[in-house]
C-alpha positions in Angstrom: -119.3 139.7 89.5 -122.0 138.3 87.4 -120.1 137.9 84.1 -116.9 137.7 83.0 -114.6 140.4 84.1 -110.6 141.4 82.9 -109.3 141.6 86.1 -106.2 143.4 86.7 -104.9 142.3 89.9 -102.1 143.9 91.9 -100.2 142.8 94.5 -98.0 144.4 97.1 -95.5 142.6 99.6 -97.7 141.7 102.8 -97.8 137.9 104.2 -101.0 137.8 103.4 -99.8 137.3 99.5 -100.4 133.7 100.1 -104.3 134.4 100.9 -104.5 136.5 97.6 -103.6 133.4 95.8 -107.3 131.5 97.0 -108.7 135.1 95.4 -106.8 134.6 92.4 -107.7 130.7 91.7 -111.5 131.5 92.6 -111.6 134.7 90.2 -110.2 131.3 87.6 -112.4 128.8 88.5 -115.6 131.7 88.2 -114.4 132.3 84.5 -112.5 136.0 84.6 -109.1 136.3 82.6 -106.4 137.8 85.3 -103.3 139.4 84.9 -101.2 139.5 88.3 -98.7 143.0 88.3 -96.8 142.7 91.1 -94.2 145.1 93.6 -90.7 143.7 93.8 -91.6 142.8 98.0 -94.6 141.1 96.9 -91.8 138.2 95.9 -90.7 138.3 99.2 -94.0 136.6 100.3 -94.3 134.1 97.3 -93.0 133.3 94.0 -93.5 134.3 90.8 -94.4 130.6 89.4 -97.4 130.0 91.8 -99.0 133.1 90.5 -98.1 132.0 86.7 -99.6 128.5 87.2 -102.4 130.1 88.5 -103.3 132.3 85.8 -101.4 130.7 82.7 -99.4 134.1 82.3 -96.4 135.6 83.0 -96.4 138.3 86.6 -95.8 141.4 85.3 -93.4 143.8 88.0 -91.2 145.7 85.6 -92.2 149.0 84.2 -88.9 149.5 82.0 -88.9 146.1 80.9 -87.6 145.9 77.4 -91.2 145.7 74.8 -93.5 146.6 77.6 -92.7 150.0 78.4 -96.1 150.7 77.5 -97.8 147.8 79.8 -99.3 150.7 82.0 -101.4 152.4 79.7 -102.4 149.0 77.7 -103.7 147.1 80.7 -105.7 149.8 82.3 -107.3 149.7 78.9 -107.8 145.6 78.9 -108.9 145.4 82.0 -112.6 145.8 83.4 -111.5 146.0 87.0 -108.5 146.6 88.8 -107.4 144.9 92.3 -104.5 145.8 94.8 -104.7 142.6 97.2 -103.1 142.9 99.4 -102.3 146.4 100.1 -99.5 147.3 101.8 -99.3 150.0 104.1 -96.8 151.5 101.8 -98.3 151.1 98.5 -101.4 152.5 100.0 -99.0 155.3 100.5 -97.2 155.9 97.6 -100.8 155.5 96.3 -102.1 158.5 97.8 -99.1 160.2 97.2 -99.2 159.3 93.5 -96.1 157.8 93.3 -95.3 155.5 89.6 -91.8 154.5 90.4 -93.1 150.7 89.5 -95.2 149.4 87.2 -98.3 149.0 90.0 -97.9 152.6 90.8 -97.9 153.9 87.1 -101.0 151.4 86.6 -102.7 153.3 89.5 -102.4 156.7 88.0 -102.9 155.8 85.1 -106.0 154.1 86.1 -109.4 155.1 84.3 -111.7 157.2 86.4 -115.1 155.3 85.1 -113.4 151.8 85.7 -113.4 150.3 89.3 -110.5 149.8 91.6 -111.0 147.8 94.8 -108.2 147.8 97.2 -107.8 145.5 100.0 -105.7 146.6 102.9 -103.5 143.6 104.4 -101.1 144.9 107.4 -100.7 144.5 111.1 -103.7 146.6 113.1 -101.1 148.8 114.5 -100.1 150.0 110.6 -103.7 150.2 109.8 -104.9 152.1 113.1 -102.1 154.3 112.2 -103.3 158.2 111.5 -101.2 158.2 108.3 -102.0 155.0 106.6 -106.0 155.9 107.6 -105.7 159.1 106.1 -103.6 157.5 103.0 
């Protein structure tokens, strides 16, 4: 990315959460603003501080929280690019099946067609030879 970039960045639970973090700090150090949404199991790999001291701002992994029920429509706008690192198996899934029963699913619906969206599969090579998470 050549200037600075918004950067919406997703996470979903995979051990590789820890590597997404070196992303995270080197998106920082190049000068792009990032706002971490995470999936509850994305916790399960690291905490919600490391990502805060990180970025200077709170992890976002609520959709009904109380004053931000509207967090997936106003970050899709704020953002310039959006990020799922690393991507499950399963939120690949509920991706492709267009599930939004968290806020990183609602963000991905709700996602802007003309706006980028990488997504960065992190899984075993078993999960990702699989037929169904291929197809996904």
């Amino acid at each position: 990315m050549s200037s600075s970039k918004r950067v919406l960045f997703m996470m979903s639970g995979s051990i590789a959460a820890f590597k997404a973090c070196q992303v995270i700090s080197s998106l920082i150090k190049d000068g792009h603003e990032v706002q971490v949404v995470a999936t509850k199991s994305t916790f399960e790999f690291i905490g919600a501080m490391t990502l805060e001291g990180l970025t200077g701002k709170k992890v976002l992994s609520e959709l009904w929280e109380k004053g931000r029920a509207m967090d997936h429509i106003h970050l899709t706008r704020w953002a310039d690019l959006a990020v799922l690192c690393p991507a499950s198996a399963n939120t690949i899934a509920k991706f492709a099946g267009g599930f939004a029963e968290d806020l990183v699913g609602a963000m991905a619906l709700a996602w802007p067609t003309d706006k980028k969206f990488w997504i960065f599969p992190a899984m075993n090579h078993q999960m990702l030879a699989n037929p169904a998470t291929k197809e996904n």
